[in-house]
C-alpha positions as CSV (number, residue, x, y, z in Angstrom):
1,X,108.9,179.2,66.8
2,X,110.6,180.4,70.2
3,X,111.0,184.0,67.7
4,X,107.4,183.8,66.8
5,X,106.4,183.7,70.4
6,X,108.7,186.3,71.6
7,X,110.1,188.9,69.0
8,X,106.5,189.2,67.5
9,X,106.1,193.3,66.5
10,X,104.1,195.1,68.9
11,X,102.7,198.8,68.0
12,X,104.3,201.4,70.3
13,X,101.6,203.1,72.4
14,X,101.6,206.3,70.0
15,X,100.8,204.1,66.8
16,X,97.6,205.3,65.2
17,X,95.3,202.0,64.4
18,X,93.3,202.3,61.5
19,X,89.6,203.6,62.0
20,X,86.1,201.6,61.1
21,X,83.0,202.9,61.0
22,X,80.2,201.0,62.4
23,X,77.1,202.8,63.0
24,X,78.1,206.3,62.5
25,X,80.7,205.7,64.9
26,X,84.6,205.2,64.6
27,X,85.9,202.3,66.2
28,X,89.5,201.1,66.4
29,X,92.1,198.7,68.3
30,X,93.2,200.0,71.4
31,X,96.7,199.4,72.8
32,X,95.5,199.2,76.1
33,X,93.8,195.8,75.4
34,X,97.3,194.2,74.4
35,X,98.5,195.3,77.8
36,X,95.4,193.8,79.6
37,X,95.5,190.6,77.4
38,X,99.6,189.5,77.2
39,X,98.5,186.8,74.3
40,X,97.0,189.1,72.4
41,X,98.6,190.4,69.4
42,X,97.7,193.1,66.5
43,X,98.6,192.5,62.8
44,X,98.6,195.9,60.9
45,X,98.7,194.1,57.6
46,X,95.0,193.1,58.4
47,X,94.5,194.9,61.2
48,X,93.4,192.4,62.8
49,X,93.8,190.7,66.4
50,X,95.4,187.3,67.3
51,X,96.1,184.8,70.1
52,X,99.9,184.6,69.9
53,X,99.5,181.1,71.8
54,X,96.9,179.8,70.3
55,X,98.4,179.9,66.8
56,X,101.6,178.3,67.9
57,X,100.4,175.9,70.6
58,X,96.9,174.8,70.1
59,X,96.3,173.5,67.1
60,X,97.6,169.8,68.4
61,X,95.3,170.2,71.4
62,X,91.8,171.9,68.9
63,X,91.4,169.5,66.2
64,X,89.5,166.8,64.3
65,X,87.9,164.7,67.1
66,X,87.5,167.4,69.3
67,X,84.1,168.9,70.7
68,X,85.8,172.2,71.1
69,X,86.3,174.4,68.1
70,X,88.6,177.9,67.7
71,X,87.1,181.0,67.8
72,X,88.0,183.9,65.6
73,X,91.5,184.5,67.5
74,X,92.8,182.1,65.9
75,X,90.9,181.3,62.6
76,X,90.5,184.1,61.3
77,X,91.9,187.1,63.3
78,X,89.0,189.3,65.4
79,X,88.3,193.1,63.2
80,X,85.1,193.8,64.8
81,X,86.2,196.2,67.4
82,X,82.9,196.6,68.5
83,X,82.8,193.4,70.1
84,X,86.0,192.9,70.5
85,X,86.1,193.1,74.7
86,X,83.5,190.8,74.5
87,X,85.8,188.0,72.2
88,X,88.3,188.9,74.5
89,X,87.0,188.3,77.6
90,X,85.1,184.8,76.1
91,X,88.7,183.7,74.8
92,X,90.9,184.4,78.0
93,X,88.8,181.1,79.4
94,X,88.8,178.7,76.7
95,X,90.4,175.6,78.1
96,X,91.7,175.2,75.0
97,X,94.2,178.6,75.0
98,X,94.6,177.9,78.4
99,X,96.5,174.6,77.9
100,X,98.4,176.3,74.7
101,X,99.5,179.5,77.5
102,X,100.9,176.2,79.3
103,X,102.5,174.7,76.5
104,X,104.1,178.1,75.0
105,X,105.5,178.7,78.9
106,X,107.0,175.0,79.3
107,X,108.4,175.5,75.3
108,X,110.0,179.2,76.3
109,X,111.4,177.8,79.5
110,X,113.2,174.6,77.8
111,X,114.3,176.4,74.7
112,X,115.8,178.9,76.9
113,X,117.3,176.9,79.5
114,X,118.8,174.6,76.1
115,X,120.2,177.4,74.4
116,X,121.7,178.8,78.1
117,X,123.4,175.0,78.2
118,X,124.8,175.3,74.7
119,X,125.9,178.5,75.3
120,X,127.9,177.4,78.3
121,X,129.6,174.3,76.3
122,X,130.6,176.4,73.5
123,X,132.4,178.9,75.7
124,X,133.9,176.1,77.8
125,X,134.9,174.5,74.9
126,X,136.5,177.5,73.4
127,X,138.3,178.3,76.6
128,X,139.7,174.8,76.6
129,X,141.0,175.5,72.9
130,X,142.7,178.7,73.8
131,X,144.8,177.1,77.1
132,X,145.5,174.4,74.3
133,X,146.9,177.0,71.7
134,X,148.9,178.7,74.6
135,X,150.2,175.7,75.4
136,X,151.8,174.9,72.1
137,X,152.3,178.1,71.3
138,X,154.7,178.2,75.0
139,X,156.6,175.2,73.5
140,X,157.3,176.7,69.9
141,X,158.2,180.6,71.3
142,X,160.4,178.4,73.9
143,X,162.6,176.4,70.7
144,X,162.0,180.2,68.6
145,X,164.2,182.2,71.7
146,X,166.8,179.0,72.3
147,X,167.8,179.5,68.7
148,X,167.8,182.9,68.8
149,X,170.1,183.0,71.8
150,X,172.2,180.2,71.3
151,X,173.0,182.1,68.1
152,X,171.7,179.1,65.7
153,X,169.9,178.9,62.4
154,X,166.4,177.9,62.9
155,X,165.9,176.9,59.4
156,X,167.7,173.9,57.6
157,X,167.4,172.5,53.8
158,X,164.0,170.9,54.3
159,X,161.8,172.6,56.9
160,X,158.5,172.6,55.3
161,X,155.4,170.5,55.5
162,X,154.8,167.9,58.6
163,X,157.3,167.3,61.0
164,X,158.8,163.5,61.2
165,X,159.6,162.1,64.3
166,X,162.4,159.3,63.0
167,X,165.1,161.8,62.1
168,X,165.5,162.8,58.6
169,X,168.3,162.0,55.9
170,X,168.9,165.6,55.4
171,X,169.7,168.2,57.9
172,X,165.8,170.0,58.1
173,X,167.2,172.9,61.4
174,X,167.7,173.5,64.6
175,X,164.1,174.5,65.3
176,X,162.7,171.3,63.8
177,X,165.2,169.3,66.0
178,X,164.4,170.8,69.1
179,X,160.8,169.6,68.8
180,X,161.9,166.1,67.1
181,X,164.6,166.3,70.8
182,X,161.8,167.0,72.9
183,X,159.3,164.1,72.1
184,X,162.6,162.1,72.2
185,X,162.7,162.9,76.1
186,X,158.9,162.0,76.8
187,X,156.9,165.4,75.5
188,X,153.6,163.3,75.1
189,X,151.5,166.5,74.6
190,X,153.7,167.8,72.4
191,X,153.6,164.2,70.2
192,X,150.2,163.8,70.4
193,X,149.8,167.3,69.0
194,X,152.5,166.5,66.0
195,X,150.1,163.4,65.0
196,X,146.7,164.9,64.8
197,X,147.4,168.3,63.4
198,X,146.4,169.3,60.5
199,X,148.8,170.1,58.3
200,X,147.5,174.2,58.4
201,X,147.7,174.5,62.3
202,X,151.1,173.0,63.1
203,X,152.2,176.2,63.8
204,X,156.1,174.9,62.7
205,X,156.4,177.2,59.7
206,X,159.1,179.5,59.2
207,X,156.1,182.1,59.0
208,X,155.0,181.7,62.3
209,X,158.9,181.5,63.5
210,X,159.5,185.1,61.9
211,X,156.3,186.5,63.8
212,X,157.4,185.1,66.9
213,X,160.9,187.0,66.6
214,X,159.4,190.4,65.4
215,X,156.8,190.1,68.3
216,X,160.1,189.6,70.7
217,X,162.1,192.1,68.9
218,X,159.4,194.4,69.1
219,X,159.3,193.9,73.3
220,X,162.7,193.8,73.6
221,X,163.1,197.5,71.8
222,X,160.0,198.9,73.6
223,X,161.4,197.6,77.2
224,X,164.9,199.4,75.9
225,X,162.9,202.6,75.5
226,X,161.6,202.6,79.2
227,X,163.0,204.9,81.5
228,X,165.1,203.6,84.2
């Protein structure tokens, strides 16, 4: 609806409308009227005039039970461009499509000021993911450049799939026991993050281990090429 209300096609001021002949003379919609009349609104399917509001808004308040009845803005369109000012001018008071002008602004304004809200929580809500990525990401590029240094293998016999926190009967690498070693010491974060996991977006594999020490080696060769 809040599309219908605000995204509805509007001719450019060099459109040609369709011409009628009434009475040996040519009559036709005029673009100055939608710019005097803000509901207004042409259809060149049937060229044909509308109140935008009135369509969306007022058929809750015109109805069964009501002494006031639409006029032909709203059921059907208005073609007879001879009269047309006239229509115009008769519809721009109708209680009626004055309560629906209300309704339509309240609707704009709470959509609006919804979506705005949303907007915000999904953006907070992503920056609160990516600290939490970087985060973890810290603690795995941390155990990554211990190994590296300390000159030890990262990778033992069994060093796929989720990471157990009682240690293993077979040896599964340094890199897995440097994690295991830090929840040992009180890494709560880091524990918490091992539980709920999934087992995609661990981030233990030996897949993300290998792009962490290109993405080093790649820094340390392109500080080494740095002049002095």
């Amino acid at each position: 609806m809040h599309d219908l209300l605000v995204n509805v096609w509007t001719p450019d001021a060099d459109f040609v409308f369709p011409a009628t002949e009434i009475n040996k003379k040519i009559l036709r919609f005029q673009f100055s009227w939608l710019q005097k009349y803000p509901w207004l609104i042409y259809s060149a399917v049937e060229d044909g005039a509308y109140c935008r509001v009135c369509i969306l808004f007022a058929q809750k308040i015109v109805g069964k039970g009501k002494h006031e009845r639409f006029n032909s803005l709203v059921q059907p369109c208005v073609k007879d461009w001879k009269r047309a000012l006239e229509r115009f001018k008769d519809h721009q008071t109708k209680r009626y499509r004055l309560d629906a002008s209300d309704d339509a602004q309240n609707f704009k304004l709470i959509y609006e000021n919804k979506r705005n809200d949303f907007i915000i929580e999904i953006d907070q809500s992503r920056k609160w993911l990516q600290i939490e990525n970087r985060r973890k990401l810290t603690s795995i590029i941390r155990a990554v450049l211990f190994c590296c240094r300390q000159g030890l293998a990262q990778r033992g016999r069994r060093d796929d799939g989720p990471l157990p926190l009682d240690i293993p009967e077979e040896n599964d690498g340094n890199f897995r026991a440097l994690w295991r070693f830090a929840v040992d010491i009180g890494d709560l974060a880091l524990q918490e993050h091992l539980k709920v996991a999934g087992s995609n977006a661990t981030y233990l594999s030996h897949t993300v281990q290998n792009e962490i020490i290109d993405a080093g080696a790649e820094i340390i060769t392109r500080d080494c090429k740095r002049p002095a």
